[in-house]
PyMOL Python script that loads the backbone (N, CA, C, O; Angstrom):
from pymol import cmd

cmd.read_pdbstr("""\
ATOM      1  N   UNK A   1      10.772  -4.948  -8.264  1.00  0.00           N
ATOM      2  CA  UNK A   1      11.654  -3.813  -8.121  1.00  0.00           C
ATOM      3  C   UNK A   1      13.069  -4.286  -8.413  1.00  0.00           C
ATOM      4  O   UNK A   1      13.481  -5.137  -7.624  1.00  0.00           O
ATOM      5  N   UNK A   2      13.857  -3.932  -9.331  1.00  0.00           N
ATOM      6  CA  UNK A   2      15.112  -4.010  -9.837  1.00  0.00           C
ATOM      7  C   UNK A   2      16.341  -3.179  -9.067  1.00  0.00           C
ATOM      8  O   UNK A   2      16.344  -2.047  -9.550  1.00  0.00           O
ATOM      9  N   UNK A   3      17.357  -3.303  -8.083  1.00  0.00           N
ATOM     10  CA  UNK A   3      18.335  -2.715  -7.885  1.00  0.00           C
ATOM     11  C   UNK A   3      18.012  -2.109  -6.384  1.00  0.00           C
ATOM     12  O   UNK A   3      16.838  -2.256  -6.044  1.00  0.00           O
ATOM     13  N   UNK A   4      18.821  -1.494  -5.496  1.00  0.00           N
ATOM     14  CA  UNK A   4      18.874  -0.984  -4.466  1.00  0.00           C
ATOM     15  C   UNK A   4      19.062   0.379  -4.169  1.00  0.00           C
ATOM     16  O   UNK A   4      20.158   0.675  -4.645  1.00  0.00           O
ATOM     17  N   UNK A   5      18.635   1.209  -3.709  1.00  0.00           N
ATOM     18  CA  UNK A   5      18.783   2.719  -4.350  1.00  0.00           C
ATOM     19  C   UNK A   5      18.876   3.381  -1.980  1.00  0.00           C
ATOM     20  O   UNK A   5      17.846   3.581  -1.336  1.00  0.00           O
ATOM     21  N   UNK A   6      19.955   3.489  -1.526  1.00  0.00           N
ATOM     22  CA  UNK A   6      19.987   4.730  -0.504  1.00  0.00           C
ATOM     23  C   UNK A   6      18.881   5.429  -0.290  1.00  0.00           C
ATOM     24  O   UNK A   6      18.111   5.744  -1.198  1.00  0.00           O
ATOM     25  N   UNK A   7      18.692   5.768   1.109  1.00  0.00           N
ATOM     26  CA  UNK A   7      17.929   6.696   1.494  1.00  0.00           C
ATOM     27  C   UNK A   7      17.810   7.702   0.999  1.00  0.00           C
ATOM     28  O   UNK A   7      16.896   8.021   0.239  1.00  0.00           O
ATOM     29  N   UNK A   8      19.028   8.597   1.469  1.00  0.00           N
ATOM     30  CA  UNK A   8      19.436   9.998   0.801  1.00  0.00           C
ATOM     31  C   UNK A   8      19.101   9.818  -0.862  1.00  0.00           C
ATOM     32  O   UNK A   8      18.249  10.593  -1.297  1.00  0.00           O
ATOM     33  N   UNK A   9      19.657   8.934  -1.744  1.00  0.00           N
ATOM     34  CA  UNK A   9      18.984   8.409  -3.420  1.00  0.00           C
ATOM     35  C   UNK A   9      17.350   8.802  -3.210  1.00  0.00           C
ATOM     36  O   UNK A   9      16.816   9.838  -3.606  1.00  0.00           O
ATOM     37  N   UNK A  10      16.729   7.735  -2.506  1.00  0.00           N
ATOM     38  CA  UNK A  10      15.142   7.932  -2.703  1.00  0.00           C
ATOM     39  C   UNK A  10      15.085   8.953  -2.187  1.00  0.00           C
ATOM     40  O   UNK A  10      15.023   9.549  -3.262  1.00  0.00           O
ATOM     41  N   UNK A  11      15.046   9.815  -1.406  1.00  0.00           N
ATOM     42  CA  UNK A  11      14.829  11.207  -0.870  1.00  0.00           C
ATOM     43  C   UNK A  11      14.632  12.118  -1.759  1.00  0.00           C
ATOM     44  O   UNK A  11      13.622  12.772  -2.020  1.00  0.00           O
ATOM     45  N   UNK A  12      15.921  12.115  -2.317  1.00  0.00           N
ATOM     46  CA  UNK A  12      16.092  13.202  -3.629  1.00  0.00           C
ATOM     47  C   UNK A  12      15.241  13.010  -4.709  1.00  0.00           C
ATOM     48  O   UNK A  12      14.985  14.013  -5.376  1.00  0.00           O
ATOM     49  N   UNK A  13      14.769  12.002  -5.020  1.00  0.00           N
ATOM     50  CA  UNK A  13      13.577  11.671  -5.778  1.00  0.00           C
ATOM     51  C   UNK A  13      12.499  12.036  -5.694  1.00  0.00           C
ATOM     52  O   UNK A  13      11.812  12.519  -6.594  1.00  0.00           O
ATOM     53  N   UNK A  14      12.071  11.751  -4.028  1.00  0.00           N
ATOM     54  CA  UNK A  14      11.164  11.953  -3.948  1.00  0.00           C
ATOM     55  C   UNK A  14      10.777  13.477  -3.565  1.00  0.00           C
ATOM     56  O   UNK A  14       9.595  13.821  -3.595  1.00  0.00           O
ATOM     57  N   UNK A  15      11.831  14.407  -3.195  1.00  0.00           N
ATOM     58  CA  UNK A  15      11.408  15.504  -2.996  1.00  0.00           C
ATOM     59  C   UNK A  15      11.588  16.393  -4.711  1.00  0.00           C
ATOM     60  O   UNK A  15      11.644  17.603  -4.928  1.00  0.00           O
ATOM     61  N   UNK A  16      11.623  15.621  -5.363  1.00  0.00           N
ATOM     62  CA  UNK A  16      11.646  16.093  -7.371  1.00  0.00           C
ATOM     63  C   UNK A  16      10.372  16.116  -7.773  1.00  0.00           C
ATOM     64  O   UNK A  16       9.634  16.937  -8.317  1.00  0.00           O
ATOM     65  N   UNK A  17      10.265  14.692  -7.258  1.00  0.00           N
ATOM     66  CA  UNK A  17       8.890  14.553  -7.749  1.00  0.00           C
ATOM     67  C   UNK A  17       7.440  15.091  -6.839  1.00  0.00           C
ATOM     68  O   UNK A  17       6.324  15.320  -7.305  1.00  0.00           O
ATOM     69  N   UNK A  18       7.812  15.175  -5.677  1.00  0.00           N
ATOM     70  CA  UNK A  18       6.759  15.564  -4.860  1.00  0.00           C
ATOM     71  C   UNK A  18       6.585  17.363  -4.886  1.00  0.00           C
ATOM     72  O   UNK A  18       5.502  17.942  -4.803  1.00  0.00           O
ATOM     73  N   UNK A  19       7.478  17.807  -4.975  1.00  0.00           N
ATOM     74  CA  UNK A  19       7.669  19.581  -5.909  1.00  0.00           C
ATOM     75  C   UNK A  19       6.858  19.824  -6.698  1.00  0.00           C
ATOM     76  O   UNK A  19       6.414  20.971  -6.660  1.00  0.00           O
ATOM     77  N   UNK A  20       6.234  18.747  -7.891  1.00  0.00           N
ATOM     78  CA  UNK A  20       5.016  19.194  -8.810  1.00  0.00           C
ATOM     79  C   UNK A  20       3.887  18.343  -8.739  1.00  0.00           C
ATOM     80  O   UNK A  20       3.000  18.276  -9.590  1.00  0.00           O
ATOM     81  N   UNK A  21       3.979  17.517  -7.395  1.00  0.00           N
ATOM     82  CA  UNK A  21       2.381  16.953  -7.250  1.00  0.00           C
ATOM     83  C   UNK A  21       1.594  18.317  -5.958  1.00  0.00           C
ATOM     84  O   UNK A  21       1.980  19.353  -5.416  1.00  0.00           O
ATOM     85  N   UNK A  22       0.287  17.430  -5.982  1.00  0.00           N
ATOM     86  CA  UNK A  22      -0.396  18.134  -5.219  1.00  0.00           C
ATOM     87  C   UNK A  22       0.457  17.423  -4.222  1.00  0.00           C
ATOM     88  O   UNK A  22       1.319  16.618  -4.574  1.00  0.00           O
ATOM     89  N   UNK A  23       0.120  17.838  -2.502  1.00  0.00           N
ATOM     90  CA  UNK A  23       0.418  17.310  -1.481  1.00  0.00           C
ATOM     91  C   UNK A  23      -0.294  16.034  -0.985  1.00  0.00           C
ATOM     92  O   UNK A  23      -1.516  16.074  -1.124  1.00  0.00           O
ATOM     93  N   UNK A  24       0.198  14.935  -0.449  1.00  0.00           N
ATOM     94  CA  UNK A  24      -0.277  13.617  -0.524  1.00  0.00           C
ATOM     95  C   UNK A  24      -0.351  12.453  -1.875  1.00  0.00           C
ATOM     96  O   UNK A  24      -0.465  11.232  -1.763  1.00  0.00           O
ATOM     97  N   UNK A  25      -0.269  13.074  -2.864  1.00  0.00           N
ATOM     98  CA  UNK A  25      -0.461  12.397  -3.970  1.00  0.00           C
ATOM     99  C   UNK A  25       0.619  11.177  -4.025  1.00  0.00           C
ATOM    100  O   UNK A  25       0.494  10.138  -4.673  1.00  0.00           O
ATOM    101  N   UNK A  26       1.536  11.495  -3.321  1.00  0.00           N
ATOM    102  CA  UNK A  26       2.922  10.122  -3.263  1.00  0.00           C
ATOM    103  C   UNK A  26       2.361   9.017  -2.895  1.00  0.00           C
ATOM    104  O   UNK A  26       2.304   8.001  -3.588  1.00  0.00           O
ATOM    105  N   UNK A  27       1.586   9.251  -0.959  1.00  0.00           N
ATOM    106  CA  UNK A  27       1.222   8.462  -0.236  1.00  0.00           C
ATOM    107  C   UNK A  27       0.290   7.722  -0.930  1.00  0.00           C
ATOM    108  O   UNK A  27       0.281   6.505  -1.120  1.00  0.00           O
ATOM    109  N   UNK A  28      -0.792   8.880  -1.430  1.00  0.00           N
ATOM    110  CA  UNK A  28      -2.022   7.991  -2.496  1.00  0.00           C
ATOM    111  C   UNK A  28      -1.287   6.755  -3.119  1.00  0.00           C
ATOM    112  O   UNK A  28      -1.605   5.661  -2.653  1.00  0.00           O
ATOM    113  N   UNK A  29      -0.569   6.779  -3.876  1.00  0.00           N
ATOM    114  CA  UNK A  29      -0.081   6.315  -4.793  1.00  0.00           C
ATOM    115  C   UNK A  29       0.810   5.215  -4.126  1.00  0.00           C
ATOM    116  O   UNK A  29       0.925   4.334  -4.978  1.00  0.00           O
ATOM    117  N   UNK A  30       1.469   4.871  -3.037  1.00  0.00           N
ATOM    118  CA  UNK A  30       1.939   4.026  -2.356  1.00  0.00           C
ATOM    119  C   UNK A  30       0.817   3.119  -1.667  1.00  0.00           C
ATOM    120  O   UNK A  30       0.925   1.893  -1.694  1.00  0.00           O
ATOM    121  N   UNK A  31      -0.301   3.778  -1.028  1.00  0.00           N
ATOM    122  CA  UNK A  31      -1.498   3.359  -0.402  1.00  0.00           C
ATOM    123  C   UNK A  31      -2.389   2.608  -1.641  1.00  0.00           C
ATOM    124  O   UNK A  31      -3.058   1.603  -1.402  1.00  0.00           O
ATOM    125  N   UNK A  32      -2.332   3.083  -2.695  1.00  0.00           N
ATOM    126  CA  UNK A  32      -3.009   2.401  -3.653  1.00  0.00           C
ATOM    127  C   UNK A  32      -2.713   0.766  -4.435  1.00  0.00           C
ATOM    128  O   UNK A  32      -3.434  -0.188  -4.725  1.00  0.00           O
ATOM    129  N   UNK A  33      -0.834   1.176  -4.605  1.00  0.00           N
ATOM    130  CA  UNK A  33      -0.016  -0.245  -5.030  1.00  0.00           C
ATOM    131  C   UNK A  33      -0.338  -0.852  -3.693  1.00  0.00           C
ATOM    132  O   UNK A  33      -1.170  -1.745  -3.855  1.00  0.00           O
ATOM    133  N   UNK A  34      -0.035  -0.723  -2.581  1.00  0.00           N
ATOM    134  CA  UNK A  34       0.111  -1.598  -1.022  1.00  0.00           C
ATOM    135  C   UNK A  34      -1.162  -2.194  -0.971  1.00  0.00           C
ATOM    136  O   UNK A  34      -1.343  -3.410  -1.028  1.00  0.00           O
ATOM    137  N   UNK A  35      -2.164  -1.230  -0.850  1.00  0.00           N
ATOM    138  CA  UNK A  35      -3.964  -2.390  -1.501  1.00  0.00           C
ATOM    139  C   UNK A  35      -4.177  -2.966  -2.469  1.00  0.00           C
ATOM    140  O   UNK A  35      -5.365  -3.285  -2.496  1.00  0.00           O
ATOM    141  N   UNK A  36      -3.713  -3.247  -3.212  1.00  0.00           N
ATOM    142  CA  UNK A  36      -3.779  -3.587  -4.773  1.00  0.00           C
ATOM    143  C   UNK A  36      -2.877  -5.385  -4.353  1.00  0.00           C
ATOM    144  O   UNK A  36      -3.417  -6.480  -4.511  1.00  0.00           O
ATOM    145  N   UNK A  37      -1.392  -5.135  -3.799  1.00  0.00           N
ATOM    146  CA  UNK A  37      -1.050  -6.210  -3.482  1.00  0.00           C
ATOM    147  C   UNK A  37      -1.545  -7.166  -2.505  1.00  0.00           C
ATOM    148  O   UNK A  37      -1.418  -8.390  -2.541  1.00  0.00           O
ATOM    149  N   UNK A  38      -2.193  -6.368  -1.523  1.00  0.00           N
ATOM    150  CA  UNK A  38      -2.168  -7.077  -0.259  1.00  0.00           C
ATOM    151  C   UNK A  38      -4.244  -7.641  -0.959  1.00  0.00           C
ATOM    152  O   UNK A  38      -4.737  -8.568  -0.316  1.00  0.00           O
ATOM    153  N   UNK A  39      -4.946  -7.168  -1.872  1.00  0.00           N
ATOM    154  CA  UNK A  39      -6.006  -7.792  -2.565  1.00  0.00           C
ATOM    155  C   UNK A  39      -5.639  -9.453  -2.903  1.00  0.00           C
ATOM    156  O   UNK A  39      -6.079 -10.525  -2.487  1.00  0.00           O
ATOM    157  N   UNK A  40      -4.759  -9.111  -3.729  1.00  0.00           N
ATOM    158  CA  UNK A  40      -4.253  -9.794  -4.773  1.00  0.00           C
ATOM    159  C   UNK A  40      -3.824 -11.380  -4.152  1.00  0.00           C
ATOM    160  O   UNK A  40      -4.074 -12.438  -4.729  1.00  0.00           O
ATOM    161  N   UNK A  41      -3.023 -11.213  -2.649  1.00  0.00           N
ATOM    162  CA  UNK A  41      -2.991 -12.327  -2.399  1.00  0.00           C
ATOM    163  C   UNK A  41      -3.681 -12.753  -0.877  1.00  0.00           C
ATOM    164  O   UNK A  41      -3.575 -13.690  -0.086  1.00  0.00           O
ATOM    165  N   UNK A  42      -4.252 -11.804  -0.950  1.00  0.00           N
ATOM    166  CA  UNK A  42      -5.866 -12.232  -0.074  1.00  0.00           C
ATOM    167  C   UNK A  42      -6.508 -12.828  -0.574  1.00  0.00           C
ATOM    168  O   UNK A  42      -6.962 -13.782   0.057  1.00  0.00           O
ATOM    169  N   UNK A  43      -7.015 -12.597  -2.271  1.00  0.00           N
ATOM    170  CA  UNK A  43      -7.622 -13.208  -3.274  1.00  0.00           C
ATOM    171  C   UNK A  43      -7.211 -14.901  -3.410  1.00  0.00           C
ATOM    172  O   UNK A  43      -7.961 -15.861  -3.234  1.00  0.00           O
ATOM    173  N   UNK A  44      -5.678 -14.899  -3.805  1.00  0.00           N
ATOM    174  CA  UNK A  44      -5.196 -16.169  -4.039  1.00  0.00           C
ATOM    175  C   UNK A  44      -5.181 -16.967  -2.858  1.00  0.00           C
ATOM    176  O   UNK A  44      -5.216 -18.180  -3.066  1.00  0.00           O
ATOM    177  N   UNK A  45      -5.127 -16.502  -1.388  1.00  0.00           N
ATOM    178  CA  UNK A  45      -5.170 -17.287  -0.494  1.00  0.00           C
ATOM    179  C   UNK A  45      -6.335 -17.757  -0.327  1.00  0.00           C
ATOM    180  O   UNK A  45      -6.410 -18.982  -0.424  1.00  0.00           O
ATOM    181  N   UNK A  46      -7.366 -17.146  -0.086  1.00  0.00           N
ATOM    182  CA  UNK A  46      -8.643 -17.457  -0.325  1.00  0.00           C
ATOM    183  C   UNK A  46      -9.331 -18.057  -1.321  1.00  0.00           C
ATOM    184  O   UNK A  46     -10.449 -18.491  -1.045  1.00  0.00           O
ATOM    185  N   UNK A  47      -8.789 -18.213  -2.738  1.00  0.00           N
ATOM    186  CA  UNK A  47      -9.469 -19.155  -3.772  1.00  0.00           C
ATOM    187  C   UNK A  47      -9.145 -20.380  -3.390  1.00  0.00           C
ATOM    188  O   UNK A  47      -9.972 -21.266  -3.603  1.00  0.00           O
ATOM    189  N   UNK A  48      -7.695 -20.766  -2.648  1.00  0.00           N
ATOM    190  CA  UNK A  48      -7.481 -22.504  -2.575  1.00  0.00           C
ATOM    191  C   UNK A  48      -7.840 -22.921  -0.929  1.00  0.00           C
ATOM    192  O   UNK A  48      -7.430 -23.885  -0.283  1.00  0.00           O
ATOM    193  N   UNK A  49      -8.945 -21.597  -0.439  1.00  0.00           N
ATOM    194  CA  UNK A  49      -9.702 -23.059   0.573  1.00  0.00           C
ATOM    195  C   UNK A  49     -11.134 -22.743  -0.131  1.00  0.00           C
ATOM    196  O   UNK A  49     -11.528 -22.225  -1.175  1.00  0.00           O
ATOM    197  N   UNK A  50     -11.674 -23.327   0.990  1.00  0.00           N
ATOM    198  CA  UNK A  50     -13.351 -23.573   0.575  1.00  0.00           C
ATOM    199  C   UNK A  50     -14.153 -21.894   0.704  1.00  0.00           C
ATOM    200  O   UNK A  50     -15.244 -21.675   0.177  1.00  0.00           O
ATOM    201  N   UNK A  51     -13.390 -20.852   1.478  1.00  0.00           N
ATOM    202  CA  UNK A  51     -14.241 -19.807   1.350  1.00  0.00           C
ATOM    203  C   UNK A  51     -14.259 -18.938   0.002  1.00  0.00           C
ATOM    204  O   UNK A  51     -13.272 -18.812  -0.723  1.00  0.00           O
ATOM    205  N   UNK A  52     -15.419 -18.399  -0.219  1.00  0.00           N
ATOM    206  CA  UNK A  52     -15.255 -17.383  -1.241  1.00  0.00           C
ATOM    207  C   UNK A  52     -14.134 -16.610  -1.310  1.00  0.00           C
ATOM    208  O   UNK A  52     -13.617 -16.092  -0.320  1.00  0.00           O
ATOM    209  N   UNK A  53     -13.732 -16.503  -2.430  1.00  0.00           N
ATOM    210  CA  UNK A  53     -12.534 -16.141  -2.928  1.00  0.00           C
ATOM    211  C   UNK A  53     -12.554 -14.535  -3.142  1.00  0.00           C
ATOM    212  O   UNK A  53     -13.387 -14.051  -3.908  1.00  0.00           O
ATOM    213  N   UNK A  54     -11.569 -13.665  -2.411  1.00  0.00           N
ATOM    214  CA  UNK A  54     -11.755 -12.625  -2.585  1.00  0.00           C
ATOM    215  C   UNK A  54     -11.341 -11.177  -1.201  1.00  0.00           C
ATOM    216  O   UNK A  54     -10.582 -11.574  -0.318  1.00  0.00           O
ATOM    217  N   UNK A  55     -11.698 -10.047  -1.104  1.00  0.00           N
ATOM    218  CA  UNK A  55     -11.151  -9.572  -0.137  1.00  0.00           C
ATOM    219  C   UNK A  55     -12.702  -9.386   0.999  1.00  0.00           C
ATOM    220  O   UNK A  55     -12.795  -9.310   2.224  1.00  0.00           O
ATOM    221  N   UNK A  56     -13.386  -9.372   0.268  1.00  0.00           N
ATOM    222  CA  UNK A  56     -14.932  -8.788   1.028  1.00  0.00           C
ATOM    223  C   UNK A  56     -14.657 -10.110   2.133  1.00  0.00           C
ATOM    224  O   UNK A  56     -14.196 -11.229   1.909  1.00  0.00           O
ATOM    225  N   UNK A  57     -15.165  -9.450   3.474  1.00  0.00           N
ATOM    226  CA  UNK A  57     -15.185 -10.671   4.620  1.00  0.00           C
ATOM    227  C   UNK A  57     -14.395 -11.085   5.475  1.00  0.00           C
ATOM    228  O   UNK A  57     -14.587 -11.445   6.637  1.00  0.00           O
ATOM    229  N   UNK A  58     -12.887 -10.984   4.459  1.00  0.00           N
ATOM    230  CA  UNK A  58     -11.446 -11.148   4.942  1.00  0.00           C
ATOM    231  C   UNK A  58     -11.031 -10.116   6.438  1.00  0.00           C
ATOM    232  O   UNK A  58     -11.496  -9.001   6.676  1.00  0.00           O
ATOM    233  N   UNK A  59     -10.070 -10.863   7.259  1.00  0.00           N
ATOM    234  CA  UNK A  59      -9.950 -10.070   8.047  1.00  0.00           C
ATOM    235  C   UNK A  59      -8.393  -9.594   8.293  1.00  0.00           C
ATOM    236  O   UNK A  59      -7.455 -10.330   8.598  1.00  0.00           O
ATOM    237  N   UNK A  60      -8.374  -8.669   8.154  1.00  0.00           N
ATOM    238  CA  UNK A  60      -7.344  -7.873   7.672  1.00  0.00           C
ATOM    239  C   UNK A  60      -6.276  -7.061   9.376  1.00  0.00           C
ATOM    240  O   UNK A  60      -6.865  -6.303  10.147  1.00  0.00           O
ATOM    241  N   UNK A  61      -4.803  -7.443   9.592  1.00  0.00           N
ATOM    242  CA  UNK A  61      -4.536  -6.397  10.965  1.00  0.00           C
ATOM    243  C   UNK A  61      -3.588  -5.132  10.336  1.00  0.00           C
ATOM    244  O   UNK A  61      -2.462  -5.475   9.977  1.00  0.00           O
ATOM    245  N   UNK A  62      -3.758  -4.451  10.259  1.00  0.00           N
ATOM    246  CA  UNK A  62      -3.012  -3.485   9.629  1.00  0.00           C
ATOM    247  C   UNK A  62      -2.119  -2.742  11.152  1.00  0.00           C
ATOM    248  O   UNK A  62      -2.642  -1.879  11.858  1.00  0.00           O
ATOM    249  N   UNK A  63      -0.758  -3.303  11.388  1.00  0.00           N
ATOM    250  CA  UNK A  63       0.293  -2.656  12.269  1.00  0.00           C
ATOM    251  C   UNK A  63       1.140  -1.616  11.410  1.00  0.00           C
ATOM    252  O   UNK A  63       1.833  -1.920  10.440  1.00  0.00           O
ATOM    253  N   UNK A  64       0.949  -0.211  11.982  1.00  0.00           N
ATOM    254  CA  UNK A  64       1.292   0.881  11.182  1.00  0.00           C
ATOM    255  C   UNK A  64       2.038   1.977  12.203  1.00  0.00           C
ATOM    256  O   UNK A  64       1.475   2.882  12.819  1.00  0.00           O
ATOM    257  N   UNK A  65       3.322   1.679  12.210  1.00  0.00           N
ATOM    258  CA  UNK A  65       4.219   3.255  12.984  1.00  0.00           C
ATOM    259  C   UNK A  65       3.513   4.478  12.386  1.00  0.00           C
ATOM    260  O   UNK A  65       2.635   4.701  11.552  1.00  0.00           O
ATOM    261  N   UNK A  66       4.482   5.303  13.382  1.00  0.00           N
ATOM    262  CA  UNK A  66       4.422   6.587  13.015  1.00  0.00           C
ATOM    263  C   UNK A  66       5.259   6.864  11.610  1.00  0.00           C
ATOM    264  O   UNK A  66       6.184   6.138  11.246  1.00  0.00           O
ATOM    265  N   UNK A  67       4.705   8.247  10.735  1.00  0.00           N
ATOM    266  CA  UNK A  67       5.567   8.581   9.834  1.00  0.00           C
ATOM    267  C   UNK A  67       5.112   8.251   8.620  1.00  0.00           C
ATOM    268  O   UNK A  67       3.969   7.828   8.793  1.00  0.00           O
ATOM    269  N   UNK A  68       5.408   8.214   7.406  1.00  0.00           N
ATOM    270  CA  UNK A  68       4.811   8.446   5.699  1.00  0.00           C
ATOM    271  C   UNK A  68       4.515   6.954   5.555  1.00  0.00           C
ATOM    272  O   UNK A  68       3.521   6.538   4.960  1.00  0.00           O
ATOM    273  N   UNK A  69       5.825   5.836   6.378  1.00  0.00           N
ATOM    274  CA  UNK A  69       5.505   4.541   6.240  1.00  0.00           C
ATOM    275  C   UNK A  69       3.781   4.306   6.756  1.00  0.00           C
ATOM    276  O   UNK A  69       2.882   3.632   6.253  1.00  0.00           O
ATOM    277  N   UNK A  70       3.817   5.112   7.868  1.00  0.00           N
ATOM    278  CA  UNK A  70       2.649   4.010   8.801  1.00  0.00           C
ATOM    279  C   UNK A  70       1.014   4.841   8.178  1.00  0.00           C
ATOM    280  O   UNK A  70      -0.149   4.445   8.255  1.00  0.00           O
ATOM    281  N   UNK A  71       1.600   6.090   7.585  1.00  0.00           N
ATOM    282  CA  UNK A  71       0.405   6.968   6.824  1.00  0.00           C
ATOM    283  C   UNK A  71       0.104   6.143   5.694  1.00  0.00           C
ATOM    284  O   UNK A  71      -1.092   5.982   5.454  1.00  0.00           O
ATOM    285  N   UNK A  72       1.057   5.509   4.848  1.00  0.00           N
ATOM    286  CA  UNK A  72       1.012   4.702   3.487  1.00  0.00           C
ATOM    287  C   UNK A  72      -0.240   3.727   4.003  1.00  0.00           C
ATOM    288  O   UNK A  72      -1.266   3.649   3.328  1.00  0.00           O
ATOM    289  N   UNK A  73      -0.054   2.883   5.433  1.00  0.00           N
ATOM    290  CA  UNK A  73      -0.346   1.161   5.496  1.00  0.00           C
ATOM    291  C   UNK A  73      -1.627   1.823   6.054  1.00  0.00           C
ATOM    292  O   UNK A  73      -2.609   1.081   6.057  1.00  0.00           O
ATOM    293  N   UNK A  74      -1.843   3.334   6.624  1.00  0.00           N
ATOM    294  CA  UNK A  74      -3.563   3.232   6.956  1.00  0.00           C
ATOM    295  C   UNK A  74      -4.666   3.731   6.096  1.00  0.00           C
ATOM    296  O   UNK A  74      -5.892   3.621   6.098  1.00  0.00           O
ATOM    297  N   UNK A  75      -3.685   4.379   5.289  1.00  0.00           N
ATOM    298  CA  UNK A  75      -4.973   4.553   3.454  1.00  0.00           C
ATOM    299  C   UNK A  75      -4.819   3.509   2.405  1.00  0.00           C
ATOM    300  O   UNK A  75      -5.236   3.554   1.247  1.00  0.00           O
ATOM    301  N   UNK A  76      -4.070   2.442   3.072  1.00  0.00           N
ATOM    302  CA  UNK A  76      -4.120   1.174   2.252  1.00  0.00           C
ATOM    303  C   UNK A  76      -5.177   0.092   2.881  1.00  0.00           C
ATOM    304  O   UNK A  76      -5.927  -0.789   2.462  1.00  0.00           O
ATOM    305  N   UNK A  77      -4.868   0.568   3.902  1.00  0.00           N
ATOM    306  CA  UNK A  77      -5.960  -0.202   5.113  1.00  0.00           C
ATOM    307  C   UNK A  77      -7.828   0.340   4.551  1.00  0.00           C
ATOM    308  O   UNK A  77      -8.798  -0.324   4.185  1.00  0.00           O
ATOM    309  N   UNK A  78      -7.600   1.820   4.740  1.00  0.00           N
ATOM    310  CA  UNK A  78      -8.755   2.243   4.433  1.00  0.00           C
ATOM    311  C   UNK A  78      -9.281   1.090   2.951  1.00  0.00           C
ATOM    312  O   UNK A  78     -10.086   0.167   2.828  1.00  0.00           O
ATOM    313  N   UNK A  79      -8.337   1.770   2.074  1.00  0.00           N
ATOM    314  CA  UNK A  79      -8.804   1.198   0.939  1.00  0.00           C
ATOM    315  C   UNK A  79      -9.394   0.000   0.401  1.00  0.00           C
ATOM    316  O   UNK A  79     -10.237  -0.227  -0.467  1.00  0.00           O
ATOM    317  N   UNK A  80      -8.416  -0.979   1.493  1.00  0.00           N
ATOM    318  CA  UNK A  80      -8.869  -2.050   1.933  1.00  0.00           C
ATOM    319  C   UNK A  80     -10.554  -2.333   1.915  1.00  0.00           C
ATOM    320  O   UNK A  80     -11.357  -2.722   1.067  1.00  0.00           O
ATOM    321  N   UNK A  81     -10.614  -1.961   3.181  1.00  0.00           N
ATOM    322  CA  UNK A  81     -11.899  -1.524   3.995  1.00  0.00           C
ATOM    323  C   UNK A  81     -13.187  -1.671   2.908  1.00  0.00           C
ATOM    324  O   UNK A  81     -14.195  -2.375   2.867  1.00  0.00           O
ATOM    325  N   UNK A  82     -12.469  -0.384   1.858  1.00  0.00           N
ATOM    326  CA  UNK A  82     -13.993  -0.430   1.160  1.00  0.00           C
ATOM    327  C   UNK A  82     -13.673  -1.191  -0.297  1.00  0.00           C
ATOM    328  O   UNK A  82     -13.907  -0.729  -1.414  1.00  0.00           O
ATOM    329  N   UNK A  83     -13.277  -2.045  -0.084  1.00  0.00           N
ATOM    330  CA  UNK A  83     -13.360  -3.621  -1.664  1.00  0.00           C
ATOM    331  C   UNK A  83     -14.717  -4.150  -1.073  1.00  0.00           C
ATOM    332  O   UNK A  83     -15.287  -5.108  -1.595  1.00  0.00           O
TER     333      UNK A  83
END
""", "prot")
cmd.dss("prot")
cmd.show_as("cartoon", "prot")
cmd.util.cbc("prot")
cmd.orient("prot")
């Protein structure tokens, strides 16, 4: 991610862009990159010991507030879940 962008900045963005999605489609889409990363170096942590390399098995704590943040980290969690 390049540069620093204000609350009120991302807000306005996001209520532009969230105007012509369906409803939830943001979170999807945050929940999807957030599993995708948190794979990725589950994967790499796991190739340099002796266990199989990968997310299946791994044990995962997903700490999630209230609010779009803590909605993002539990359909990333889900997503998790089913690798």
């Amino acid at each position: 991610m390049d540069g620093a962008w204000t609350a009120a900045a991302v807000r306005r963005a996001e209520a532009q862009l969230m105007a012509t999605l369906p409803p939830g489609t943001l979170m999807q889409r945050a929940a999807a990159g957030l599993a995708a990363e948190c794979a990725a170096i589950l994967k790499e942590q796991r190739s340099t010991r002796t266990e199989r390399a990968g997310v299946y098995g791994a044990t995962v704590i997903v700490l999630a507030g209230p609010g779009d943040n803590g909605g993002d980290a539990l359909f990333a969690a889900a997503r998790l879940d089913r690798k």
